[in-house]
C-alpha positions as CSV (number, residue, x, y, z in Angstrom):
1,X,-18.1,-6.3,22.4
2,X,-14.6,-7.7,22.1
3,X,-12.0,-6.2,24.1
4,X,-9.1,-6.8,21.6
5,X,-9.3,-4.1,18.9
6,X,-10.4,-4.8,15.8
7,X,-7.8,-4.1,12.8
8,X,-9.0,-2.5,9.5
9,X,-6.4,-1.7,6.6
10,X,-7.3,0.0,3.7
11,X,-5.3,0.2,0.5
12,X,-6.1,2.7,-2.8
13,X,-4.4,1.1,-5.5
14,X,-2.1,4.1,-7.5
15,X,-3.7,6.9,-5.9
16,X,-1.3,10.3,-6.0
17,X,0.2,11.7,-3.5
18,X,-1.4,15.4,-5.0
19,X,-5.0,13.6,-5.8
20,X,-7.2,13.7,-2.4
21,X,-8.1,16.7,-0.5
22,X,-6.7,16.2,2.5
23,X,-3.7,16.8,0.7
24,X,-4.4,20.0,-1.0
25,X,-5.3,17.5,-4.0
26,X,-7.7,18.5,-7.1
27,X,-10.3,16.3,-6.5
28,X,-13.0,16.9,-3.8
29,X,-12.6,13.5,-0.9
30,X,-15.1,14.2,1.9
31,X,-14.3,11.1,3.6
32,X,-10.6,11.5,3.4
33,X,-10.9,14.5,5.1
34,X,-13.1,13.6,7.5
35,X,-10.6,10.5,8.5
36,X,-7.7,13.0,8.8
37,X,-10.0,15.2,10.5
38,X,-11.1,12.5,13.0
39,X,-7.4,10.7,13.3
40,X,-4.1,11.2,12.3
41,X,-2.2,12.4,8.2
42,X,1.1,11.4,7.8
43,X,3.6,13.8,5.7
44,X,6.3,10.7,4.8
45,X,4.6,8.3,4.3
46,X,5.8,6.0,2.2
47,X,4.5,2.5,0.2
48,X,7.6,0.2,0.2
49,X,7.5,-0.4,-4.1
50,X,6.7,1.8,-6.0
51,X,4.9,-0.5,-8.1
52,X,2.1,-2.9,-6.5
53,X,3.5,-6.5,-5.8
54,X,6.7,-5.6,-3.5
55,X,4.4,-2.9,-1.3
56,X,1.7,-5.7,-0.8
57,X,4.3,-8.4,0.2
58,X,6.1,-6.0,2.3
59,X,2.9,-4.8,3.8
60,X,2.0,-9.0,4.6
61,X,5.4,-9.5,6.0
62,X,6.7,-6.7,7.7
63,X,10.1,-7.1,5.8
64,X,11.8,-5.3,3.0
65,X,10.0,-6.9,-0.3
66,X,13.2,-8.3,-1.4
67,X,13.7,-10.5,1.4
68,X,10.7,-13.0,0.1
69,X,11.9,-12.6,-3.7
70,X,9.2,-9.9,-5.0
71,X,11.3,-7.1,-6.1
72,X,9.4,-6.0,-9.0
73,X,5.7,-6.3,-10.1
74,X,4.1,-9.7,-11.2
75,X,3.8,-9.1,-14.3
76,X,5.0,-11.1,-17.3
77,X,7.4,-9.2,-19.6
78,X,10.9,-9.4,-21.1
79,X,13.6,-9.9,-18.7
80,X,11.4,-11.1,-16.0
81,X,10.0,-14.0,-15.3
82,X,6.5,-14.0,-13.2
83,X,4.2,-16.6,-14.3
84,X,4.1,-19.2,-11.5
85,X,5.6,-16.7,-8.9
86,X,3.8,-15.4,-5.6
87,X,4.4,-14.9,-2.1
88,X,5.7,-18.6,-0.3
89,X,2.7,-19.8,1.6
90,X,5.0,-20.4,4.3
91,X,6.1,-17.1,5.1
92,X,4.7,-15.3,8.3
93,X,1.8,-12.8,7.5
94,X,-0.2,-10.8,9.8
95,X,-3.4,-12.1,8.8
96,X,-1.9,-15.1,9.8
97,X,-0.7,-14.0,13.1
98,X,-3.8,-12.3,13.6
99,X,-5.6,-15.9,12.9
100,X,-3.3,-17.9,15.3
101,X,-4.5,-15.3,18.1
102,X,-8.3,-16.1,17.6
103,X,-9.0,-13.1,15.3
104,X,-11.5,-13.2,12.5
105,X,-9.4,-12.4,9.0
106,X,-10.5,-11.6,5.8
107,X,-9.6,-9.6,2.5
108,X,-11.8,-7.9,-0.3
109,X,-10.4,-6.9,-3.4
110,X,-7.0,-6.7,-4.8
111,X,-4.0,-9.8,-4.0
112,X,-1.2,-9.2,-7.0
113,X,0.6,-11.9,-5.0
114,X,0.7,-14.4,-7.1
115,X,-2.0,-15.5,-9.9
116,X,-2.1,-19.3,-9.0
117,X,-4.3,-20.9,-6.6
118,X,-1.8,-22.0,-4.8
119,X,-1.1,-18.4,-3.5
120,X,-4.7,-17.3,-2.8
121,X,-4.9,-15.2,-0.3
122,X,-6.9,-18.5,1.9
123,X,-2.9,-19.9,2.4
124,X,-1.6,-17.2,4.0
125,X,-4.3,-17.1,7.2
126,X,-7.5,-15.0,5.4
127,X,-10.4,-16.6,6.2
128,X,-12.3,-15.1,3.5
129,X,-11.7,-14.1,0.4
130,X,-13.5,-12.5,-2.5
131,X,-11.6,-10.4,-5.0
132,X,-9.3,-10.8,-8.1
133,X,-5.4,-12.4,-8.0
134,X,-4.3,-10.5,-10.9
135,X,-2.7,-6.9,-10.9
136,X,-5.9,-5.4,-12.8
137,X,-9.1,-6.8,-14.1
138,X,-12.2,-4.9,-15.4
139,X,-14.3,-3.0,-13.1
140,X,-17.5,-4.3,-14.5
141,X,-16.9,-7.3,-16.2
142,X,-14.9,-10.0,-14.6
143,X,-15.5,-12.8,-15.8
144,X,-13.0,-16.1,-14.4
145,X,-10.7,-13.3,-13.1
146,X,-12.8,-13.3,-9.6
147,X,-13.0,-15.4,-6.7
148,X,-14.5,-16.2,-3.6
149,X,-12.3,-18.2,-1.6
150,X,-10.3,-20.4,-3.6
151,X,-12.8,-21.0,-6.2
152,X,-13.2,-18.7,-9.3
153,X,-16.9,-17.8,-9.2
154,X,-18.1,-14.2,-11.0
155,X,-20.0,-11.5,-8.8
156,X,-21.9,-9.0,-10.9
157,X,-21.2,-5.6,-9.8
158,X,-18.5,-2.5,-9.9
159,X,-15.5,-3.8,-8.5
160,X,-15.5,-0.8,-5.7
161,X,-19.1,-1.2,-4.8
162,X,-18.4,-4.8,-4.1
163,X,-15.3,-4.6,-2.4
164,X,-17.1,-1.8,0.1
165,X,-20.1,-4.2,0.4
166,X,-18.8,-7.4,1.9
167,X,-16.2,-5.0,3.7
168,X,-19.5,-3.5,5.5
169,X,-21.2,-7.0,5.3
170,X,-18.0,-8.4,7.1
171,X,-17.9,-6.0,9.6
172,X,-21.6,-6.0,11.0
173,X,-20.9,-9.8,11.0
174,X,-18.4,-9.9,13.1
175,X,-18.7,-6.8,15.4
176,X,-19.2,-8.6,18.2
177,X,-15.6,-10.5,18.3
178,X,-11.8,-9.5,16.8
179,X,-12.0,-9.2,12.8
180,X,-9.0,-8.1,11.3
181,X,-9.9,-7.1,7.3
182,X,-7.8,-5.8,4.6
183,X,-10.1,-3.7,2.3
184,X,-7.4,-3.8,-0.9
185,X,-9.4,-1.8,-3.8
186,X,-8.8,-1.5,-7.2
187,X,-9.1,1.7,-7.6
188,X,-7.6,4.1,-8.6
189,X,-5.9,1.4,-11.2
190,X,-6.7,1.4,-15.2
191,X,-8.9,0.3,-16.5
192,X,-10.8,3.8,-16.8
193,X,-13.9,2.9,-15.8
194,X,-16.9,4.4,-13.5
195,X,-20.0,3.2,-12.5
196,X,-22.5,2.5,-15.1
197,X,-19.6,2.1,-17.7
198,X,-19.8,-1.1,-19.8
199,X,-16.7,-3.1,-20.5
200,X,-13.3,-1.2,-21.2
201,X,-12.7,-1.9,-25.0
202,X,-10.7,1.1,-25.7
203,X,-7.1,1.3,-26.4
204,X,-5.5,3.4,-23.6
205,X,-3.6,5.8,-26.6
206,X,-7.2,6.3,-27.8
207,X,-8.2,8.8,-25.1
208,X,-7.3,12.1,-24.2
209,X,-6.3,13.3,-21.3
210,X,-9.4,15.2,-20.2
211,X,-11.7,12.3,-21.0
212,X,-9.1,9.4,-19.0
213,X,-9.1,12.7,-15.7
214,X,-12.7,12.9,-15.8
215,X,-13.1,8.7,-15.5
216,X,-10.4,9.1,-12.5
217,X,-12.2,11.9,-10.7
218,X,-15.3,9.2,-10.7
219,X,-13.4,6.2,-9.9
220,X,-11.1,8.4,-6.7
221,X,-14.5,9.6,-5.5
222,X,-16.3,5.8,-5.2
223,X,-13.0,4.9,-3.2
224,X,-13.9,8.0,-1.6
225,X,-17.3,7.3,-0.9
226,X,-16.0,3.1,0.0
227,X,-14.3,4.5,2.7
228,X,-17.1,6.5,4.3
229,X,-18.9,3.5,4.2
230,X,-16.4,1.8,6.0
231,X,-15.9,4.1,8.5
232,X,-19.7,5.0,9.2
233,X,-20.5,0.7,9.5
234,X,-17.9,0.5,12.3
235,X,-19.8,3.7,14.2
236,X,-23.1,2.5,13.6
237,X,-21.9,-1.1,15.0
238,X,-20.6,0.8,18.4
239,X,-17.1,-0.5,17.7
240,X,-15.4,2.9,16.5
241,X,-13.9,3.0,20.3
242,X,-12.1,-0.5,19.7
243,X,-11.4,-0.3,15.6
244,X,-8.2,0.8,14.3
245,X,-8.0,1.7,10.8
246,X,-5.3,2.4,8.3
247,X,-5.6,3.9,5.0
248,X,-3.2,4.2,2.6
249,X,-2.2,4.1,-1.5
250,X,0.5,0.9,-2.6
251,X,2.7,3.8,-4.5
252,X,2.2,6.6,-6.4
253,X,-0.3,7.7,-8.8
254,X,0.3,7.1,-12.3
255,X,1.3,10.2,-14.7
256,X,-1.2,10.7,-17.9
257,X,-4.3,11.0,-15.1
258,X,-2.8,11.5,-11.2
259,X,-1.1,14.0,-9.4
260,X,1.7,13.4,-6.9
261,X,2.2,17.2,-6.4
262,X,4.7,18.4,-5.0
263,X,6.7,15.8,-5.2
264,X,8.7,14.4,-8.5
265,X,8.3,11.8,-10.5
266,X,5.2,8.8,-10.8
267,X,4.2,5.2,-10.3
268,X,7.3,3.2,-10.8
269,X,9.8,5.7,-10.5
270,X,12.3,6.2,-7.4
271,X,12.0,10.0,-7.1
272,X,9.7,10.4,-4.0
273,X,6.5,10.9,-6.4
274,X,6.5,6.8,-6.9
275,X,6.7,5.8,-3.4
276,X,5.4,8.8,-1.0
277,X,2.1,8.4,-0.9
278,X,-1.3,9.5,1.4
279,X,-2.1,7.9,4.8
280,X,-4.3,8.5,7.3
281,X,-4.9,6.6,10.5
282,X,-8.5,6.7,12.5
283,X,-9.0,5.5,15.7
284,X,-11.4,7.4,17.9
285,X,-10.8,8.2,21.7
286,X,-7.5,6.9,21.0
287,X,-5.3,8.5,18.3
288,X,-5.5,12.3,18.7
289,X,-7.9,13.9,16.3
290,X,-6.6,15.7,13.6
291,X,-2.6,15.6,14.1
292,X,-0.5,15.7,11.4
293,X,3.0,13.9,11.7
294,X,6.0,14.3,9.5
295,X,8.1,11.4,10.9
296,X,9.5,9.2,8.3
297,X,7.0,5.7,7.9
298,X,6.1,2.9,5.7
299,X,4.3,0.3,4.5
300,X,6.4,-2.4,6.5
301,X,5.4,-0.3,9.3
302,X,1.9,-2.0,9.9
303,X,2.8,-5.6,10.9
304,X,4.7,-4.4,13.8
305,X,2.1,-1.5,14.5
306,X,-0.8,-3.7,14.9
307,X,0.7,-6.8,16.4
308,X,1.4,-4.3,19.0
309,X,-1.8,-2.7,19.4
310,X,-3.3,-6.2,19.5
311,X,-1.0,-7.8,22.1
312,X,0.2,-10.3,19.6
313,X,3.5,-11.3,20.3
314,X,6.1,-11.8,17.0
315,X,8.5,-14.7,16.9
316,X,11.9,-13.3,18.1
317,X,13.4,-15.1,15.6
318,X,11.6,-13.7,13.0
319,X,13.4,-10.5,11.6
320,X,11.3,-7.4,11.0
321,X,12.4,-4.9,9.0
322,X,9.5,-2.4,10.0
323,X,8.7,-0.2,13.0
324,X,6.0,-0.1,15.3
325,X,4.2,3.2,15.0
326,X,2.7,2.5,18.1
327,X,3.7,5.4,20.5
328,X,4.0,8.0,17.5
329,X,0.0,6.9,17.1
330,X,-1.0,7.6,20.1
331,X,1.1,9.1,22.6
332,X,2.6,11.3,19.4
333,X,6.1,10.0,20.2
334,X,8.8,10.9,17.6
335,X,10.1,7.6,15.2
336,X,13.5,6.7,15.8
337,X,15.7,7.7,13.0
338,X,16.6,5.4,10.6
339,X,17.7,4.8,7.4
340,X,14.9,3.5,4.1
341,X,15.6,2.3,1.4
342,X,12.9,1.7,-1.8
343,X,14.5,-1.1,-4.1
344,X,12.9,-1.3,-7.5
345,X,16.2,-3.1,-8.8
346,X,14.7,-2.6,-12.8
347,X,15.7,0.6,-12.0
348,X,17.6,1.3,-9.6
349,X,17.5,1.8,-5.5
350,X,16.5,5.1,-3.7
351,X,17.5,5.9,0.2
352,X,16.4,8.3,2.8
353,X,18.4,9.2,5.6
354,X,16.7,11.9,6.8
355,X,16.3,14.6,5.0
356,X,18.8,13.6,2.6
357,X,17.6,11.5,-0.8
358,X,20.2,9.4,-2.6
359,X,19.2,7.6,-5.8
360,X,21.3,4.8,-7.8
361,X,19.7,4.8,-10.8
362,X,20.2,2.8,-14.2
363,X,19.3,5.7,-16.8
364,X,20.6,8.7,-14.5
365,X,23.4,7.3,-12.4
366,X,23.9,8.8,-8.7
367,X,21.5,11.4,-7.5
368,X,21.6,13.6,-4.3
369,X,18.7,15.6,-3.0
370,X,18.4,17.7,0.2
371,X,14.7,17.3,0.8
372,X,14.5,19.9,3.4
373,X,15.2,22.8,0.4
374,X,14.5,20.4,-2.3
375,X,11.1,18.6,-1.9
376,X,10.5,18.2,-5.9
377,X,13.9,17.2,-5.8
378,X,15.0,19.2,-8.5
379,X,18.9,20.2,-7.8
380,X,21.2,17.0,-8.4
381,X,23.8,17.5,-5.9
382,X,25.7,14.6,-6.1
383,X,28.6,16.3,-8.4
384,X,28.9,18.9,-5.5
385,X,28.8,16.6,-2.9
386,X,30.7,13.5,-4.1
387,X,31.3,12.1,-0.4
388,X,28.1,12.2,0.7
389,X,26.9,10.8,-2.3
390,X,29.6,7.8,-2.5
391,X,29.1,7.0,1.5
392,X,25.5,6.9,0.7
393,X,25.6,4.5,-2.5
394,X,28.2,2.4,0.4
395,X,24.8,1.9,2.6
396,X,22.8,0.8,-0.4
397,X,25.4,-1.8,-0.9
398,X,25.3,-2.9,2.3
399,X,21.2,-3.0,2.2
400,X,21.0,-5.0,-1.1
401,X,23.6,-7.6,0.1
402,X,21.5,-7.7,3.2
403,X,18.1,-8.1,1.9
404,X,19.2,-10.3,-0.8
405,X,20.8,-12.7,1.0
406,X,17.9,-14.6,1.9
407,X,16.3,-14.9,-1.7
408,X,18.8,-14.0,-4.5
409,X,17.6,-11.7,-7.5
410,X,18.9,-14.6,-9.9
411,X,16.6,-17.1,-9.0
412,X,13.5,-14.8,-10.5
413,X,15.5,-13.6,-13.5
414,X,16.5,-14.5,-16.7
């Protein structure tokens, strides 16, 4: 058995905050629960977007999204240029990190990183690849929108059920040396679609609510199921006392179908309903079973975290924006405070500091939220508190001078 520990992160794709069990959800997650049960739930947790792209390239980098130049999804529409765009091959991952130090890397599922082949996933230190570069494809049919390494070549088969199969064919492969895998599903994303479901031909205004929450109760519950698999492969391989896993949603879950309760607001939108989202963290013998932590975290978090729990040592002249979570893991050790900031600059930039919840926004101007009182942030109290607000709106200055300065906004738009 390997004595470094073997890395396992594990991303839902627009799962609510209010939709899983373990958070008081509405739909029935056994193996969610049994994860929090068995390891640790975070409270504020928090994806770094809150649409996919910038929480997957802040997730790969350990730095605010805006530093590498993915601010906003890759998706092609007016104003916004993303055809050709992607995360620079030549910026420092972890899988690449975790490659350099003799680890095993690979990645199943979802990239939204750029659609070209020169961003496949294979540039930036995954071994192995089979999954889809796009933001969405079909569940069933996928046609030239799937590859395995960095040629496209079709796999027959639900998206979730293959993304869970080579994620447990991967790990009884390489149990006996480091792996470090990044399970990034599709689901809970549209397409509607659950096993045994043909091709999605329907126009998204054609359904009803009812029939598109009954289609998302299937699709949250194979995820569901994906994960127990997951989890049960690494105990059956006798590696459960040297795995670390990580499971968490890129932002928040999407409004006709998802629930994000009690928090305000959905995918895409800077109230803490786009971008707090569920996460869990499993690692038996070592992280305390069933904690539950309220400290402030994030998606730029987990490059730090695991470099550290791996021994892997980080240039120093590489800046991280993220925080180990190391100590807070396992020895339950309060995060230092700090300041966070989610910029989604096509609408606007939100900031915790604290408690406190200040929100520049495009359509609705300044917005101050006490989040201790106010957790569906539903009393605007920037006219009351004007100071505050203003000093606030000062330190999102400072942060978007900062994070833009190495990869201007007007190089990716119009």
């Amino acid at each position: 058995m390997s004595k470094q520990p073997n890395i396992i992160i594990f991303l839902a794709d627009d799962l609510g905050y209010g939709d899983s069990s373990p958070y008081d959800g509405w739909i029935e997650t056994p193996s969610m629960e049994r994860m929090a049960a068995e390891g640790m739930r975070f409270t504020d947790f928090h994806s770094n977007g809150a649409v996919c792209s910038p929480t997957r390239a802040a997730l790969l980098t350990g730095r605010y999204q805006q530093r590498v130049g993915i601010e906003d999804v890759l998706v092609e529409r007016e104003g916004w240029h993303s055809e050709g765009l992607g995360l620079n091959s030549s910026e420092l991952t972890f899988p690449r990190l975790f490659k350099d130090a003799g680890y095993k890397t690979a990645i199943f599922g979802k990239w939204h990183l750029g659609a070209m082949s020169k961003y496949n996933p294979t540039h930036h230190g995954f071994d192995e690849f089979h999954g889809y570069l796009e933001g969405m494809i079909d569940y069933v049919e996928h046609g030239k929108t799937w590859w395995q390494g960095l040629e496209q070549k079709d796999e027959e088969g639900y998206s979730t059920h293959l993304i869970t199969d080579h994620s447990v064919r991967y790990i009884e492969e390489h149990k006996d040396e480091p792996f470090c895998l990044f399970v990034s599903h599709e689901a809970v994303h549209l397409p509607w679609q659950a096993p045994g479901d043909g091709p999605f031909t329907r126009k998204y205004s054609d359904w009803t609510t009812a029939e598109a929450k009954k289609k998302y109760v299937s699709m949250t519950q194979e995820l569901d199921k994906g994960l127990g698999e997951v989890l049960d492969t690494v105990e059956r391989c006798g590696i459960a006392d040297n795995t670390f896993v990580f499971y968490f949603s890129d932002n928040g879950g999407v409004s006709k179908v998802a629930s994000n309760a009690p928090l305000r607001g959905h995918k895409a939108d800077l109230w803490e309903g786009g971008h707090r989202i569920p996460a869990i963290a499993w690692w038996p013998g070592t992280i305390k079973a069933g904690t539950v932590v309220n400290d402030l975290a994030a998606g730029m978090d987990l490059l730090p975290t695991i470099s550290q729990i791996a021994s892997i040592k980080i240039p120093e002249s590489r800046k991280l924006d993220g925080l180990s979570l190391k100590a807070l893991l396992i020895d339950q050790e309060p995060l230092p405070k700090r300041q966070f900031f989610v910029g989604y600059e096509a609408r606007g930039t939100a900031m915790r500091d604290g408690d406190w919840k200040f929100i520049t926004s495009k359509w609705h101007g300044w917005e101050l939220y006490d989040l201790s009182i106010d957790i569906g942030e539903t009393n605007n109290l920037a006219d009351q508190m004007p100071e505050k607000a203003a000093d606030m709106n000062i330190e999102v200055a400072k942060w978007l001078k900062d994070v833009h300065s190495e990869f201007p906004l007007k190089a990716w738009r119009q």
